[in-house]
N, C-alpha and C positions, 0 to 999 in steps of 0.2 A: 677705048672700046666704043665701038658705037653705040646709037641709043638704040637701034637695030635689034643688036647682039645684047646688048642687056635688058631691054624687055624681054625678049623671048628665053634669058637666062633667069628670071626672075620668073616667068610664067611656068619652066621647068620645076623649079622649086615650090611653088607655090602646086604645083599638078600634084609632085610628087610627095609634101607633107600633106597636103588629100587623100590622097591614097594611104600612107601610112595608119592616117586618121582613121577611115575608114577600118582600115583591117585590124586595127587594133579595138576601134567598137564594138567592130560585128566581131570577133575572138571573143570579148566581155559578152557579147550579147547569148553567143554560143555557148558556155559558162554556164549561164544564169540559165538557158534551157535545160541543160543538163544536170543541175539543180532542180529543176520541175520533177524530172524524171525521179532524183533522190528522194524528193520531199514526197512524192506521190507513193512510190516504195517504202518507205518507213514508214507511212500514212496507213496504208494498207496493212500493213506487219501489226500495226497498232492498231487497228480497227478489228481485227483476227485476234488479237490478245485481251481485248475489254469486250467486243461484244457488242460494239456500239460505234458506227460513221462518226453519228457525232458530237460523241465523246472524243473521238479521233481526232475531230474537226477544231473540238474545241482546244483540247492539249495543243494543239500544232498552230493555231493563233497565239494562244498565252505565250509558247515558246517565242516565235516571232516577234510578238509584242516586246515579252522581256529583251529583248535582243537589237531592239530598237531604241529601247531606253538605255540600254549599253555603249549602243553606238552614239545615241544622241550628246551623252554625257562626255563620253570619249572626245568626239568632235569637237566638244563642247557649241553646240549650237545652241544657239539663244529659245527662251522658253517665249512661245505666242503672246502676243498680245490679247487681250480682249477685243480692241479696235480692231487687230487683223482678223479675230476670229469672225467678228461682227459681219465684216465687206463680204464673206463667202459665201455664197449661196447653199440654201438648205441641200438640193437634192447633187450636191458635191460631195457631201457628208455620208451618200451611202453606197458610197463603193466597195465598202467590208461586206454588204449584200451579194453582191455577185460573187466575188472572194470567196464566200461561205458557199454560194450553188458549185463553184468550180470546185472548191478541195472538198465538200462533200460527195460530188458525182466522180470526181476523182479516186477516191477510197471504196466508193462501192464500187465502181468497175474495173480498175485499173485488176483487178484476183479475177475478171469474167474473161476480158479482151485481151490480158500482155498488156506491157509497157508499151511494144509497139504501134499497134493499134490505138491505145487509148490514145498516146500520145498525136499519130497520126490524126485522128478524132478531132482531137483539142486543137489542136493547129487549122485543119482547114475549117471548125468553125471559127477561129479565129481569124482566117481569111478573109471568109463568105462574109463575116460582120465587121471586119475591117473596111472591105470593099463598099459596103452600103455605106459604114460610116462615113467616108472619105468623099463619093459619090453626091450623097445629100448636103453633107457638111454637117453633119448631126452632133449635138452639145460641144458646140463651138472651135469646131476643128474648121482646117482650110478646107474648100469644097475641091477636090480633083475628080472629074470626071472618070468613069470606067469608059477604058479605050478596050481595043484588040487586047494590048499585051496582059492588061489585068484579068483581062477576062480567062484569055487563056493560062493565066497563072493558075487562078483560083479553078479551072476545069482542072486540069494538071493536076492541083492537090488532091482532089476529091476520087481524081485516077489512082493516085499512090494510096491512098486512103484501100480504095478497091483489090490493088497489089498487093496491100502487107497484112491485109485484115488474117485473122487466123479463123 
């Protein structure tokens, strides 16, 4: 066989465990969205049964939590160092801040808007501040410039956002 014919056989494979790759992430990724959708749903249900966001907010971290210390255990993944905890920067540590604005604002609105709305909602701010992130290169992500096609992504979403609102 030529070396012709076997690179370009080898580039076939290589294309196509890419793509595999690919669809089977975004499949996981799509998943884990539709999980938001669950978790926002029972949030809500729970928030209409106590009387309290967050109260809501706080049940549905502990759950989480617990459930991490399930999995961790499970995995059996190694418990931190103090040296590794030491190298990480303070304002790393408070990502549960945001986590707590999203499934708070999640529980009160998700019973105003629908599912689909909010959801729609949550995504193209997730967009809109993806896109700056990326743009700037903001807490140490790679900097990609906003082209055309992002830009008209993120109009795009804020379109559907305008479509499905109720």
């Amino acid at each position: 066989m030529s070396s012709a014919i076997l690179s370009r056989a080898c580039w076939l494979e290589d294309t196509m465990f890419e793509r595999v790759q690919f669809f089977l992430l975004a499949a996981a990724a799509m998943i884990a969205g539709g999980c938001v959708v669950v978790q926002q749903a029972l949030n809500a249900t729970l928030r209409s049964e106590l009387g309290s966001a967050f109260w809501a907010a706080f049940i549905s971290y502990t759950a989480g939590a617990l459930t991490l210390v399930l999995v961790l255990v499970l995995i059996r993944e190694p418990w931190l160092a103090l040296s590794t905890i030491a190298k990480s920067s303070p304002p790393s540590w408070i990502g549960g801040v945001f986590g707590t604005v999203y499934i708070v604002a999640s529980i009160m609105l998700l019973p105003r808007f629908g599912a689909v709305t909010m959801v729609a909602l949550l995504v193209a701010g997730q967009m809109l501040t993806s896109v700056a992130f990326d743009h700037f290169g903001l807490l140490g992500l790679t900097q990609r410039p906003i082209d055309i096609y992002r830009a008209a992504g993120a109009v795009l979403l804020i379109v559907g956002v305008l479509l499905v609102r109720t």
